[in-house]
C-alpha positions in Angstrom: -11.2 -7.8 -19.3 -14.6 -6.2 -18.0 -14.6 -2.4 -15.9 -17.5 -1.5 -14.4 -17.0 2.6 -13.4 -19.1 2.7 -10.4 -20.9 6.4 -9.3 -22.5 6.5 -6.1 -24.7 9.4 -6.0 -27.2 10.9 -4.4 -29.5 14.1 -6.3 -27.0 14.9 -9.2 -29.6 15.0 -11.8 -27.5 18.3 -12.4 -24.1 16.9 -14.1 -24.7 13.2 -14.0 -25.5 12.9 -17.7 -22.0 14.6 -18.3 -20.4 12.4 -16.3 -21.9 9.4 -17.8 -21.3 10.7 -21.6 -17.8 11.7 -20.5 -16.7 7.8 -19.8 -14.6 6.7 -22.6 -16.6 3.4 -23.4 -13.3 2.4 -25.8 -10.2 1.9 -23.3 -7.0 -0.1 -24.5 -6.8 -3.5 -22.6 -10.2 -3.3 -21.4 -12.7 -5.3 -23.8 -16.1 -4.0 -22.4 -16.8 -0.7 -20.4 -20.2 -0.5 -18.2 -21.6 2.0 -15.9 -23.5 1.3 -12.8 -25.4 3.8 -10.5 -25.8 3.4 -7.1 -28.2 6.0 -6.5 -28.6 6.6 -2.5 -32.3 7.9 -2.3 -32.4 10.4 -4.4 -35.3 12.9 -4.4 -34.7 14.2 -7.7 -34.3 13.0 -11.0 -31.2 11.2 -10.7 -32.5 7.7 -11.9 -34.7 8.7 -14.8 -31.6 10.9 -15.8 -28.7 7.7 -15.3 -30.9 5.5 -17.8 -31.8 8.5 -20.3 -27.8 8.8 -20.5 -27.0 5.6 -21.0 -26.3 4.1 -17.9 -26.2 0.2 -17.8 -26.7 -1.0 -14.4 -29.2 1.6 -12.0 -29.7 0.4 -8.7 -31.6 2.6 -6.0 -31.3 2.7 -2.1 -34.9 3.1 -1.0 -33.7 5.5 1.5 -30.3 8.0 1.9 -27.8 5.3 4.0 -24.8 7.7 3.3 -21.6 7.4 0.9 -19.8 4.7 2.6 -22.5 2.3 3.1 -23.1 3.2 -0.9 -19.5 3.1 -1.6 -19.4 -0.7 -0.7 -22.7 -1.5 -2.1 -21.5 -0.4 -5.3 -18.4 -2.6 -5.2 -20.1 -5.6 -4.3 -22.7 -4.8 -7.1 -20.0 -4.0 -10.1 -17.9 -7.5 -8.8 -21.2 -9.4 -8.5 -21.5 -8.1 -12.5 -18.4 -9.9 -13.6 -15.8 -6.5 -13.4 -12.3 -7.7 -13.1 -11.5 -3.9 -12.6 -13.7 -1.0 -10.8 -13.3 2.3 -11.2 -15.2 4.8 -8.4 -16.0 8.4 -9.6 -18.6 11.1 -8.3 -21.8 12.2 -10.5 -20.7 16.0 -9.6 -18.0 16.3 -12.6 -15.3 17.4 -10.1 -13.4 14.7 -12.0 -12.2 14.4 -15.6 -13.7 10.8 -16.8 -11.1 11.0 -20.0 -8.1 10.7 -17.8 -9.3 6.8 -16.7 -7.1 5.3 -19.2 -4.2 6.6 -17.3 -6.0 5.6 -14.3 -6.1 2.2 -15.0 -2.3 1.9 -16.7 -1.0 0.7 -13.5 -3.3 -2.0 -12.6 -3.4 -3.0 -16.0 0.3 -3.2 -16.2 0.0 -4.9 -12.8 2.1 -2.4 -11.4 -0.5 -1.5 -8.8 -4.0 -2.8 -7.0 -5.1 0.3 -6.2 -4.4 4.1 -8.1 -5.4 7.2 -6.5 -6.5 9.7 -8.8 -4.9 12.7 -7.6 -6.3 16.3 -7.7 -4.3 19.3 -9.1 -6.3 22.2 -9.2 -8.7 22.0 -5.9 -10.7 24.9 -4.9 -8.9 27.0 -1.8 -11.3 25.8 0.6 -11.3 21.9 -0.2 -7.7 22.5 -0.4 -6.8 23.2 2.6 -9.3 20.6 4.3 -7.6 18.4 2.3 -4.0 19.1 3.5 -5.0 19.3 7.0 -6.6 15.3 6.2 -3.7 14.6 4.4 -1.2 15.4 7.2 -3.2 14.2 9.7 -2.8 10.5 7.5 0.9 11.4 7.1 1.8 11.7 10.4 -0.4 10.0 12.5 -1.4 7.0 10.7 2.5 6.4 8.5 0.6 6.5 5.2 2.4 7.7 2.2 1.5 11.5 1.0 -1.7 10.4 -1.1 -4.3 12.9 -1.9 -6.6 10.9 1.0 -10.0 12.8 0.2 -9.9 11.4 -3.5 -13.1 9.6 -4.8 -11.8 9.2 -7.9 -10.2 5.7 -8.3 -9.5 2.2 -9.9 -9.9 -1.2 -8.1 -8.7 -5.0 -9.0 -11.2 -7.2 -8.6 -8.7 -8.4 -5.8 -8.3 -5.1 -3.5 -12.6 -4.6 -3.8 -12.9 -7.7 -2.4 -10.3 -7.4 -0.2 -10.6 -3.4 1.7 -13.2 -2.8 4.2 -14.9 0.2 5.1 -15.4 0.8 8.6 -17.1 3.8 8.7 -20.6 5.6 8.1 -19.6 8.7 6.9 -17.2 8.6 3.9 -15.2 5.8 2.4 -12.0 7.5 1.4 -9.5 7.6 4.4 -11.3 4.2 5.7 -10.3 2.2 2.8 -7.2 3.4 2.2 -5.6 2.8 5.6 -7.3 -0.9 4.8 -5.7 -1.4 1.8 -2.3 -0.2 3.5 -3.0 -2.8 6.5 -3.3 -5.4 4.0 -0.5 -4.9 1.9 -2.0 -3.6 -1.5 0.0 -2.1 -3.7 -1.1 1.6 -3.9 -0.1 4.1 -6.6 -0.9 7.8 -7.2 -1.7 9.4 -10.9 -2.0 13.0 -11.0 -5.9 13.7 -13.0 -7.7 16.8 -13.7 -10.4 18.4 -11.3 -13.2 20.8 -12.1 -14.5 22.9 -9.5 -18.0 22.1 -8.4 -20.6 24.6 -8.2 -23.3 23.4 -6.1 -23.0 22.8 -2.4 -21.1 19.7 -1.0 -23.5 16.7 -0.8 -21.2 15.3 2.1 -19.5 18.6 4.1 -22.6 20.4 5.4 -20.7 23.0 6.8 -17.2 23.7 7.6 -17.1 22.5 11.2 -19.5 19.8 10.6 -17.5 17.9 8.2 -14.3 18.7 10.3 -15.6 17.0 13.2 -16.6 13.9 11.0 -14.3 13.5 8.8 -11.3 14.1 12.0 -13.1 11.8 14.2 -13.4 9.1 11.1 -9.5 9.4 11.1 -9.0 9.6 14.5 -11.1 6.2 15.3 -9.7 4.7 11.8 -6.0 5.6 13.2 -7.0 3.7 16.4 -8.8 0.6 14.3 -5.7 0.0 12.4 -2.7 1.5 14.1 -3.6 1.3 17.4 0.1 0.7 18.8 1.0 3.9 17.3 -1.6 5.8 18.4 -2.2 4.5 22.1 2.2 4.2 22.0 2.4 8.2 21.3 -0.2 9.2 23.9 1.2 6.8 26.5 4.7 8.5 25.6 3.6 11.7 26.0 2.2 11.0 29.3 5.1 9.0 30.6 8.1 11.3 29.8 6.8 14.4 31.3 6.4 11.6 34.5 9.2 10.4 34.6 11.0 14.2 34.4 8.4 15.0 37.5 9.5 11.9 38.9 13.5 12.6 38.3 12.9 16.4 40.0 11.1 14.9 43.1 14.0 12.2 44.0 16.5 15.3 43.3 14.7 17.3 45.8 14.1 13.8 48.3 17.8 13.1 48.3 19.2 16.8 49.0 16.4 18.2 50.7 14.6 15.7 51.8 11.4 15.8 49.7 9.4 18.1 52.6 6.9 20.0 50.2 7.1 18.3 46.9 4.8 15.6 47.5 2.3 17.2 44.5 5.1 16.2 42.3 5.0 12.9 43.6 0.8 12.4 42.9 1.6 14.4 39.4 4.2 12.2 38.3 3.1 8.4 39.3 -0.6 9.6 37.9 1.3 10.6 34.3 3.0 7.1 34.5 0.2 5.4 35.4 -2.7 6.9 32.9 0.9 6.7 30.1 1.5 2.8 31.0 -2.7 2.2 30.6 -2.2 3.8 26.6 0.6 1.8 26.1 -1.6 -1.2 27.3 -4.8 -0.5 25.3 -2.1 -0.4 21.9 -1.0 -3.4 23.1 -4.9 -5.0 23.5 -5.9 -2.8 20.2 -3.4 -4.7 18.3 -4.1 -8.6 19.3 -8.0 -7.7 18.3 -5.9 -6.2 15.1 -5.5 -9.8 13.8 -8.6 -11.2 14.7 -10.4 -8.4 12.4 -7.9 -9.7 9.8 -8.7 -13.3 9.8 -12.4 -12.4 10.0 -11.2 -10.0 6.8 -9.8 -13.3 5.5 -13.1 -14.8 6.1 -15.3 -12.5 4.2 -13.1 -12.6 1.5 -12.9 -16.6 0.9 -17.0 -16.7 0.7 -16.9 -13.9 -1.3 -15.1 -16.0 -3.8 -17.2 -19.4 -3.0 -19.6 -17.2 -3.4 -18.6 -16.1 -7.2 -17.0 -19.3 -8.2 -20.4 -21.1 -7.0 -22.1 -18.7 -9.7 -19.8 -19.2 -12.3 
């Protein structure tokens, strides 16, 4: 049983030594333990620093393509390596390597395909983003109450074959709603968290990353639930219709209708622009299953692929 613990990272000549020193290279049920860099441009000393540490696989972007176009580099690079399991961690040391035994328990134990490494101890700021993404997931999208923001977490070889990541900004609430769409089996294990000193490589600012990272769920939400999403706003938009609607037939019967005509335009355009959501869910999830079979595509020449090099 070979894990490959993957770190995308982008200038962390910082802490990434610490990180890599922190990985516990001995692991019950796991016979080999390797560490692969994906290092997304960096204009510091990130690679010279990943090797002097002991890094075993360092492979280098020649430009910055962003953390989700890394993200599923790095995956395809540790299964192309031979891992049966992938772990994903950040060069920052916001995440306590020693806990990955416990991490990987559950996939070990084939419990799970997936484990969340959960944060306890998040700094007030990232907190609060994070409950505000995690809700948002929650209620919107039906996922479980997982910490969503999480980088830190374990793979089968199965589920990094499997999960796609349609986005361009980050990787976390992307894969996750793929790996609910296709029936993985997610767990969560509660893991240490150190706060980070340096400024976020990912959130900019505040607003910045609140506007990317709620648009990413927003337009994830709409890839993969699109019946719920287009079914609430049509909802919405109908009932308040239909009430307008019941008010103008009161007033058309008993009074004869002579100055509620407004109510009339108000409440067939609500029905209207409500019945056209309703449609688009409808449309949103028949192209749903044609993304899966092309899902189930990709992920039969991926194994061709790796039985071929076998």
């Amino acid at each position: 049983m070979k894990l490959i613990v993957n770190i995308p990272c982008y200038n962390e000549e910082e802490n990434l030594a610490t990180v890599i020193k922190e990985i516990p290279r001995q692991i019950p049920g796991i016979d080999q333990v390797e560490v692969l860099i994906y290092d997304d441009g960096s204009t510091d000393r990130t690679v010279e620093i990943a090797r002097e540490a002991g890094a075993d696989y360092v492979i280098s972007n020649k430009k910055n393509k962003g953390l989700a176009t890394t993200f599923r580099a790095a995956l395809d690079a540790a299964i192309e390596r031979g891992a049966d399991i992938i772990v994903n961690t950040d060069g920052d040391n916001h995440y306590d390597q020693s806990k990955m035994p416990e991490l990987l328990k559950p996939i070990l134990d084939k419990k799970a395909d997936i484990v969340i490494g959960s944060r306890k101890n998040l700094e007030t700021k990232n907190k609060n983003l994070n409950k505000i993404g995690s809700s948002v997931m929650t209620r919107w999208a039906g996922m479980p109450k997982y910490d969503v923001s999480t980088g830190y977490r374990a793979y089968s070889k199965e589920a990094a074959m499997k999960i796609g990541v349609y986005s361009l900004h980050t990787y976390v609430h992307t894969t996750l709603m793929s790996a609910e769409d296709l029936k993985l089996t997610m767990v969560e294990v509660p893991i240490g968290d150190r706060p980070v000193d340096r400024p976020s490589r990912l959130i900019k600012n505040v607003p910045d990353h609140i506007w990317k990272a709620g648009w990413n769920i927003v337009r994830n939400i709409v890839i993969f639930r699109p019946l719920r999403f287009f079914g609430i706003l049509g909802f919405i938009m109908i009932l308040p219709g239909l009430v307008i609607l019941g008010r103008f037939l009161y007033f058309y019967f008993t009074q004869g209708g002579n100055g509620h005509i407004q109510s009339l335009i108000v409440a067939i355009m609500l029905i209207i622009v409500g019945y056209i959501n309703v449609v688009l869910g409808l449309l949103g999830s028949s192209i749903g299953w044609s993304r899966k079979v092309s899902e189930d595509i990709l992920y039969r020449v991926k194994k061709l692929e790796l039985d071929k090099d076998k």
